[in-house]
SELUMFI-594058 format. One record per residue: residue number from 0; z, y, x of N, C-alpha, C, O in turn. Coordinates in steps of 0.02 Angstrom, whole numbers. Example, Ala and Ser with C-alpha at 12.3 -4.5 7.8 and 13.67 -1.06 7.14 Angstrom:
<pts>
   num      n_Z      n_Y      n_X     ca_Z     ca_Y     ca_X      c_Z      c_Y      c_X      o_Z      o_Y      o_X
     0      390     -284      660      390     -225      615      390     -165      660      423     -166      712
     1      354     -112      642      357      -53      684      394        2      645      402       57      670
</pts>
This chain:
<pts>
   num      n_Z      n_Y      n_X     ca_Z     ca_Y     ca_X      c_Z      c_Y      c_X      o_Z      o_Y      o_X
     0    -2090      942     -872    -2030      971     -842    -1993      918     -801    -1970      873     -837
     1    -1981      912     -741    -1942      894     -696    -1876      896     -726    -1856      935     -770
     2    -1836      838     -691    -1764      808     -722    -1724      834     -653    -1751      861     -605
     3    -1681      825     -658    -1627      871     -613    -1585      778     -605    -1567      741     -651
     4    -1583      767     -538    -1549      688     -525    -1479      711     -516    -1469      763     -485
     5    -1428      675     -542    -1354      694     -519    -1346      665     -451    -1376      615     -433
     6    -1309      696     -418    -1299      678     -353    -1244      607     -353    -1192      617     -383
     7    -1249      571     -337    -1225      522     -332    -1150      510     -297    -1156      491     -239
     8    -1067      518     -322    -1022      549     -282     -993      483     -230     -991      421     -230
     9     -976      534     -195     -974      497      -96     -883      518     -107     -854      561     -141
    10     -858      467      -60     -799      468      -38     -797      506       44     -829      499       97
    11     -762      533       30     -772      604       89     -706      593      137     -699      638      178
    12     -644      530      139     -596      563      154     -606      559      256     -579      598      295
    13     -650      507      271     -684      523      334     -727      547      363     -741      521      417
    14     -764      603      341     -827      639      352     -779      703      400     -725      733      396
    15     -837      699      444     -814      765      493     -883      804      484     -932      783      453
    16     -876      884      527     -912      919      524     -973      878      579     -948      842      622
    17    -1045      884      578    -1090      879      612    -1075      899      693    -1075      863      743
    18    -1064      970      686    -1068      980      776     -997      977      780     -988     1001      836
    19     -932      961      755     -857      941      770     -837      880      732     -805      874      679
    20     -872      822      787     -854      732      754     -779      738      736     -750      716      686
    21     -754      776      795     -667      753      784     -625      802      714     -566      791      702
    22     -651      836      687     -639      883      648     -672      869      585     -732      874      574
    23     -621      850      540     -637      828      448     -634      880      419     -588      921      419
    24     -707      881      378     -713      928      331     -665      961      271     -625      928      237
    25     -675     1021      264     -613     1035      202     -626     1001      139     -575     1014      108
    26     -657      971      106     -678      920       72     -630      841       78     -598      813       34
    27     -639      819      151     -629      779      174     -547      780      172     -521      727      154
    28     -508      830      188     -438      851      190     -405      856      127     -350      836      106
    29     -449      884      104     -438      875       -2     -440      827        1     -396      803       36
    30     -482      783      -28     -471      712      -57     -424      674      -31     -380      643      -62
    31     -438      677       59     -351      638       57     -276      665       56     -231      625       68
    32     -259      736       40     -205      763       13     -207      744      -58     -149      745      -79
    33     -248      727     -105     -243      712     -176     -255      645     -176     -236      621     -230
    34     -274      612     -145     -236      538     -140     -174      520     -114     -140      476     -139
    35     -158      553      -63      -87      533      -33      -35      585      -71       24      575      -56
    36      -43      626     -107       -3      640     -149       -2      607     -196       52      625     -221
    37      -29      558     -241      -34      537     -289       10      464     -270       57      439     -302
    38      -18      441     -211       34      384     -176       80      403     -156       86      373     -103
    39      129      443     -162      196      469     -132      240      521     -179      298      539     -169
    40      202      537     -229      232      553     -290      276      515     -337      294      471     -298
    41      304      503     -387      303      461     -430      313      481     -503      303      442     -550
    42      341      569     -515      353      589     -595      285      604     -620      244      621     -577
    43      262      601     -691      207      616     -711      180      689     -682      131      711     -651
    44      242      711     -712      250      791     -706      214      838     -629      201      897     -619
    45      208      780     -589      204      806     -510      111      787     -516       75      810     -472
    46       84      751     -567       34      713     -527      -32      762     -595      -85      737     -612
    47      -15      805     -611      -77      845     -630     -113      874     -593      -93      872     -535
    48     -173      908     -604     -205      937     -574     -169      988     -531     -164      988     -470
    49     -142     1035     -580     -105     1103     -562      -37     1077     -511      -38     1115     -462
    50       19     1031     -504       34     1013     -486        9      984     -404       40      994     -352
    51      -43      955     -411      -69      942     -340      -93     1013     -316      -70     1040     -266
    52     -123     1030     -342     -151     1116     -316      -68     1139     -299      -52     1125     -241
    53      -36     1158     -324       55     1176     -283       44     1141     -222       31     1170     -170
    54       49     1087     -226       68     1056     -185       38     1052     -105       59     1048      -47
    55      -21     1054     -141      -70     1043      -43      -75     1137      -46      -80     1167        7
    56      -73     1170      -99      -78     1238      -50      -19     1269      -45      -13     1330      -41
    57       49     1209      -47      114     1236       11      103     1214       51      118     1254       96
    58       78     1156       79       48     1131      154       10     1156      164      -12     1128      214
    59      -35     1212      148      -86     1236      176      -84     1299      193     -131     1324      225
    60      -23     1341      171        4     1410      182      -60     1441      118      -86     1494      136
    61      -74     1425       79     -154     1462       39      -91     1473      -47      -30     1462      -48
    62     -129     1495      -97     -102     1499     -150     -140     1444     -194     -197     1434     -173
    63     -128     1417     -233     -135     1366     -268     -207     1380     -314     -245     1339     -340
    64     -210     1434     -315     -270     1456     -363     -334     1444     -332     -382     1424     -363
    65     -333     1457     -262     -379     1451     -224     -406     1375     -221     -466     1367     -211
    66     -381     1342     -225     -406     1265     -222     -411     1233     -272     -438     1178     -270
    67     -384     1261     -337     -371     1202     -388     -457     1187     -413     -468     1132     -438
    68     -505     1228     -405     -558     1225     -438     -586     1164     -402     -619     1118     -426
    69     -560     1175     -325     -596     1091     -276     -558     1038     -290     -586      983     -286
    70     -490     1041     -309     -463      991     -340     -474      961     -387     -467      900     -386
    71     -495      999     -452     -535      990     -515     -591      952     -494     -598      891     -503
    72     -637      996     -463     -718      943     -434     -681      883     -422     -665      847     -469
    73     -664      870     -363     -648      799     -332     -621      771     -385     -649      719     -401
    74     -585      785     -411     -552      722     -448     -582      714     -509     -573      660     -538
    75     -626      770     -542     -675      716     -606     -729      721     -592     -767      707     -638
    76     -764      742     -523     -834      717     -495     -825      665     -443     -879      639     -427
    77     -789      650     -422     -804      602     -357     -733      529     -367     -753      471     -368
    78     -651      544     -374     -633      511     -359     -607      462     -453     -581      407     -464
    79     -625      501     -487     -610      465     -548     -689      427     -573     -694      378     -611
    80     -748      464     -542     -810      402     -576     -808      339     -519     -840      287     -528
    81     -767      351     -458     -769      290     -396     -717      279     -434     -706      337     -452
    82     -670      241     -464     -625      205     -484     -561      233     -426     -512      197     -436
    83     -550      268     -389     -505      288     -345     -454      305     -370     -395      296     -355
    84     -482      335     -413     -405      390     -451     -422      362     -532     -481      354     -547
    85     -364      348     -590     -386      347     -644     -334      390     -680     -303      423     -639
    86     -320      397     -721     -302      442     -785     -236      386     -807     -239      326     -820
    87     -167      443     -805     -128      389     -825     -101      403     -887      -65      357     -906
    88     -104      429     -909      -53      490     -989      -76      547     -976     -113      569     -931
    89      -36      580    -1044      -40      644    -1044       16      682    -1043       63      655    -1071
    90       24      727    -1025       96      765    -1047       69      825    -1094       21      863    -1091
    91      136      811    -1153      112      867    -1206      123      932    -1170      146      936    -1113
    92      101      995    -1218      100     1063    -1201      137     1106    -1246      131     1083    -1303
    93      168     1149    -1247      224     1166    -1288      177     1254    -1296      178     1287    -1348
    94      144     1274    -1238      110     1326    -1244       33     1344    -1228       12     1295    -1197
    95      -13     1384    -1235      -67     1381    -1209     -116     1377    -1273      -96     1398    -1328
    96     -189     1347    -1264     -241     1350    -1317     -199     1287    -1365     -160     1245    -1343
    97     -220     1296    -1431     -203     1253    -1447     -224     1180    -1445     -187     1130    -1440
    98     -301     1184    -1449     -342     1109    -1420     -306     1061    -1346     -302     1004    -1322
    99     -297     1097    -1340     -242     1088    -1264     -180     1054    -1272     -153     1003    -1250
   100     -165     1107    -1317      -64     1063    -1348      -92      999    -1384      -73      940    -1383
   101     -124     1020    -1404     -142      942    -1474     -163      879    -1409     -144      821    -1414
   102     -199      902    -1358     -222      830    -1313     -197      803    -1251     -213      754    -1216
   103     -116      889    -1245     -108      846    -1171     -136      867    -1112     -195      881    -1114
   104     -117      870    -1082     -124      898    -1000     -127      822     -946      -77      789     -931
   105     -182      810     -927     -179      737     -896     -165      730     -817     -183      769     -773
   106     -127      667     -811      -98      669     -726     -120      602     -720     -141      571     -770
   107     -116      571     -651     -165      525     -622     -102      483     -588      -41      483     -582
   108     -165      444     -569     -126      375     -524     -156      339     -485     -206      323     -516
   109     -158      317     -440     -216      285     -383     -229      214     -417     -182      176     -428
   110     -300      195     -433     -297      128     -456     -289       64     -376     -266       91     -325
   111     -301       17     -373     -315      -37     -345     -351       -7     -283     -317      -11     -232
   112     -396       15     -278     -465       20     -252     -419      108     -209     -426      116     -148
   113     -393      140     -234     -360      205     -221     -290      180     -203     -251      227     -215
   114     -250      117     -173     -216       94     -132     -235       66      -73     -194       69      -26
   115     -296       35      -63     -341       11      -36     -352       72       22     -341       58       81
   116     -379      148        1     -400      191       34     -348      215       63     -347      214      124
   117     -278      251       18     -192      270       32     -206      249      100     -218      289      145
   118     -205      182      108     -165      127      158     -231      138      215     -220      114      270
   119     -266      156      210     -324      186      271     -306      255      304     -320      277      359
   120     -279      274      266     -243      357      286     -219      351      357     -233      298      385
   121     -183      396      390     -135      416      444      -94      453      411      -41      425      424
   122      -79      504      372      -49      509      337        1      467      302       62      480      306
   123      -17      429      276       42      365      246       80      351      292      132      324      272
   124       75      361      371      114      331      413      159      272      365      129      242      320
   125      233      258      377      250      198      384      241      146      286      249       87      274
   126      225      197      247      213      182      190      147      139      184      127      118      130
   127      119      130      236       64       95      231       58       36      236       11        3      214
   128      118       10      273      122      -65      282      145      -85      208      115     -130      177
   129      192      -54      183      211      -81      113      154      -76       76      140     -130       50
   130      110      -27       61       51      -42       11        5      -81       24      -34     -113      -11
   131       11      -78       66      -68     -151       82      -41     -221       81      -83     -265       77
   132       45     -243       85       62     -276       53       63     -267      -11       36     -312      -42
   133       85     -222      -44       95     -210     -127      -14     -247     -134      -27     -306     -147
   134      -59     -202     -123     -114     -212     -131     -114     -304     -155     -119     -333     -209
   135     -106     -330      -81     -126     -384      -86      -71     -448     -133      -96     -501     -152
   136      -26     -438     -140       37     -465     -197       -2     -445     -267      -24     -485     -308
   137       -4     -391     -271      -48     -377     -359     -120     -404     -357     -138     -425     -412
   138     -165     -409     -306     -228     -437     -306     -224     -516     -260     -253     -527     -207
   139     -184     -559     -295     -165     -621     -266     -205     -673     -285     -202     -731     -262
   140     -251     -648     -338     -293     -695     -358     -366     -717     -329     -402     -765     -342
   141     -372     -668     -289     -433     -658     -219     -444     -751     -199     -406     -799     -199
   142     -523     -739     -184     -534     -813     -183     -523     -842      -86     -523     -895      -55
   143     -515     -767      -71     -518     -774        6     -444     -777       22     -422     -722       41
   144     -403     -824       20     -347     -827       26     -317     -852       91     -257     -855      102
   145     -359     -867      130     -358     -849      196     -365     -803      235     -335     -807      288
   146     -413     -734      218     -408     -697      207     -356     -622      220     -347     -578      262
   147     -327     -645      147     -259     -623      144     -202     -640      172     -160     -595      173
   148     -184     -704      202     -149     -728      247     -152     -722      309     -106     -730      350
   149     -200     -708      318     -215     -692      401     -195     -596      405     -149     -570      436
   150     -245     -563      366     -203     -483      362     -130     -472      350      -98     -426      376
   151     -108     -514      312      -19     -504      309       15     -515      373       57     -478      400
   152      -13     -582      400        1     -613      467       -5     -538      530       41     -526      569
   153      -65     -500      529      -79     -472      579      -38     -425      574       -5     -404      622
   154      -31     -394      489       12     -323      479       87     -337      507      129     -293      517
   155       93     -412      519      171     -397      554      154     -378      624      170     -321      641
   156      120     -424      674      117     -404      731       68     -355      763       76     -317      811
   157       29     -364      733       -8     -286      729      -45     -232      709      -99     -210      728
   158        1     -211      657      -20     -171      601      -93      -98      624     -143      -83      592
   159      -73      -76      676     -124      -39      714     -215      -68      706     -268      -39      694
   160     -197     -136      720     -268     -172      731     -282     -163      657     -331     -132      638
   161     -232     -195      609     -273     -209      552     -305     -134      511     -362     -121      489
   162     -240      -93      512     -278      -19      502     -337       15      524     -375       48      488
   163     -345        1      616     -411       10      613     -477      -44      570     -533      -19      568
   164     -470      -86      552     -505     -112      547     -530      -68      466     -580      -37      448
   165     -454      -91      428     -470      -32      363     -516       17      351     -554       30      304
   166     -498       50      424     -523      142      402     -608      125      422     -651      164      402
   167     -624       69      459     -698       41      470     -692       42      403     -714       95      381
   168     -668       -4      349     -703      -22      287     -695       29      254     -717       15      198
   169     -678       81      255     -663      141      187     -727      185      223     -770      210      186
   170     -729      192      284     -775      229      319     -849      212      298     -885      253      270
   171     -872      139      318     -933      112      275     -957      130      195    -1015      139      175
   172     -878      132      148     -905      133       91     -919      219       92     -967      235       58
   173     -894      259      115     -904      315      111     -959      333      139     -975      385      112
   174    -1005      317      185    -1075      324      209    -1099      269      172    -1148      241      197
   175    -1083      252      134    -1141      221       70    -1178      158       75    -1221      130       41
   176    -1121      139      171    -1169       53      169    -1127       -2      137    -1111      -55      164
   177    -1115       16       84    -1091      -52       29    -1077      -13      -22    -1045       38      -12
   178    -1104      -34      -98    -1088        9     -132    -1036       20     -196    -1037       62     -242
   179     -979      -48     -176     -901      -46     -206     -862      -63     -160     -887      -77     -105
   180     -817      -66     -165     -750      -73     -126     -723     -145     -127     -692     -167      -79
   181     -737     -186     -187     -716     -257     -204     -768     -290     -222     -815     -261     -249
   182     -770     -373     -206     -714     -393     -192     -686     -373      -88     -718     -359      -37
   183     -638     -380      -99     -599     -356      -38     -604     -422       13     -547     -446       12
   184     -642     -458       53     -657     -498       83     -678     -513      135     -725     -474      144
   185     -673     -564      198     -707     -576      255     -746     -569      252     -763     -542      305
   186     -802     -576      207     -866     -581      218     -905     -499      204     -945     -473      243
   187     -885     -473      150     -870     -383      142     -871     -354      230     -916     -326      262
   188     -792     -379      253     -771     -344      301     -797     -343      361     -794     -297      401
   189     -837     -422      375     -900     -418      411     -966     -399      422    -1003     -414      469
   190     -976     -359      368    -1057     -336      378    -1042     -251      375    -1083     -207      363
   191     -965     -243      388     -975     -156      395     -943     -127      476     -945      -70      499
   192     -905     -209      514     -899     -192      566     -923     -172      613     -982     -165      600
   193     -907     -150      690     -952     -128      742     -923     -172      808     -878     -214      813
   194     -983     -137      869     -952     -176      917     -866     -186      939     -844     -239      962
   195     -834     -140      929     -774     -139      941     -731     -201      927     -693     -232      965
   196     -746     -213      858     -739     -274      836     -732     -334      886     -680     -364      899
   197     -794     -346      910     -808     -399      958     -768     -406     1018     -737     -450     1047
   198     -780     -348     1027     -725     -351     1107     -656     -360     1104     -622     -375     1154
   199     -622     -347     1023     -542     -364     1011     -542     -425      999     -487     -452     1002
   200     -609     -472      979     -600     -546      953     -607     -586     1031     -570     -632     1048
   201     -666     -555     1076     -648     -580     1118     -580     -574     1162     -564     -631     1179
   202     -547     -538     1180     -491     -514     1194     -435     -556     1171     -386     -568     1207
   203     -441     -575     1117     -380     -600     1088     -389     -717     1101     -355     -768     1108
   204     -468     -688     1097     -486     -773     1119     -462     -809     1181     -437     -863     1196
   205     -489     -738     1216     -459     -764     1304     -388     -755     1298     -351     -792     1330
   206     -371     -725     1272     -272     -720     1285     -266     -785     1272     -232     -816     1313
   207     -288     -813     1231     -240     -879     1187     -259     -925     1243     -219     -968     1260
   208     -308     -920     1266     -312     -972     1314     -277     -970     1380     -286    -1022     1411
   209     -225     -909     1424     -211     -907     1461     -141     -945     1481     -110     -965     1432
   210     -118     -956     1532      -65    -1004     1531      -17     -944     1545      -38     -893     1572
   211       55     -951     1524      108     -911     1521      105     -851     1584      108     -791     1570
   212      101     -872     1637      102     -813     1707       50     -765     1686       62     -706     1672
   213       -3     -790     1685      -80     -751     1671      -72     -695     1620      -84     -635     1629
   214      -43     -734     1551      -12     -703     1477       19     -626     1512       -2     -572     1491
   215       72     -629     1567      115     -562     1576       68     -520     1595       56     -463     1573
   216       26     -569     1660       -2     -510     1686      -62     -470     1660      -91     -423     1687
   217      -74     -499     1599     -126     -458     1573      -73     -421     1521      -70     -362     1538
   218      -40     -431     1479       19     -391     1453       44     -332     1488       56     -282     1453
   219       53     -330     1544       86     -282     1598       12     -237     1601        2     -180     1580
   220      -20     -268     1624      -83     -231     1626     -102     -180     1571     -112     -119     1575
   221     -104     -224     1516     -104     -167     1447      -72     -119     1438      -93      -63     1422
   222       12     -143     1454       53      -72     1449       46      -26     1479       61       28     1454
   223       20      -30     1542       17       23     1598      -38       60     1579      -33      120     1586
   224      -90       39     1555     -152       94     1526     -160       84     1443     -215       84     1417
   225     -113       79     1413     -120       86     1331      -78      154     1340      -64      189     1291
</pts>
């Protein structure tokens, strides 16, 4: 008798449909409404299952029933065995089965690795600069501490660049070419980049070398077609 292989769970929050690149799957829209709710929440009470199901199907004009079962999947098939999401307490139950009252109703919390992704979002808009600082202040012990000094450095002046660079690395682990998230490092962050990459390093090489007049006019230049 043949064994049945478990499918191995994928981080979905950048996957688009096949024939619509620009268009993310409903899969893809889940997981990051139940991550960025979980990063923008903060009472226990808000961060259950049933709770997130309210929640993304008032943003979604749908009834809550309808999704909670994909909310359920994702979050104990895909984002709690990836370390993304973990289990924070329980809240007791006052009604319902009793096996239930006795263990608690469980709500979540983004670990390390599920701030990491938050902060890849568009969604997070301006909350993102603070977590990827928060990220890197709680994971200060990183051996690449240059590294980290240079991303803090960029997130002041240009937080845009470093985000794209992010959603490259959350994007890679989610097509499966690396197969953890940490350690969080130059050398990580180099083998999942693309050409794009190159042309901002060159870009930024030749700037430094230009003498002050040159500096505007390529500045001026930018603004007019950015």
């Amino acid at each position: 008798m043949s064994m049945k292989l478990e499918a191995t769970p994928k981080l979905s929050v950048f996957e688009t449909f096949k024939t619509k690149s620009e268009e993310l799957t409903g899969e893809a829209m889940r997981q990051r409404g139940i991550i960025t709710h979980l990063a923008t929440e903060s009472g226990p009470a808000m961060k259950t299952r049933t709770a997130i199901a309210h929640k993304l199907a008032e943003k979604n004009g749908t009834v809550w029933q309808n999704i909670y079962s994909g909310i359920f999947r994702d979050l104990d098939e895909i984002l709690l065995p990836l370390r993304i999401v973990e289990e924070a307490g329980r809240l007791p139950l006052k009604r319902g089965p009793k096996a239930l009252q006795e263990q608690g109703v469980p709500y979540y919390q983004l670990t390390d690795g599920g701030m990491l992704v938050a902060a890849s979002l568009d969604e997070m808009k301006k909350e993102r600069v603070k977590m990827l600082t928060e990220f890197f202040e709680k994971n200060s012990n990183s051996k690449d501490k240059e590294f980290k000094k240079a991303i803090l450095t960029l997130l002041d002046v240009a937080p845009s660049f470093v985000f794209s660079l992010l959603k490259k690395y959350i994007e890679a682990y989610g097509n499966g070419k690396m197969d953890k998230l940490f350690p969080f490092d130059a050398d990580k962050m180099k083998n999942v980049l693309d050409e794009s990459i190159k042309i901002q390093r060159e870009l930024l090489e030749g700037f430094s070398t230009l003498e002050n007049p040159d500096r505007e006019t390529v500045i001026n230049f930018l603004k007019r077609i950015g």
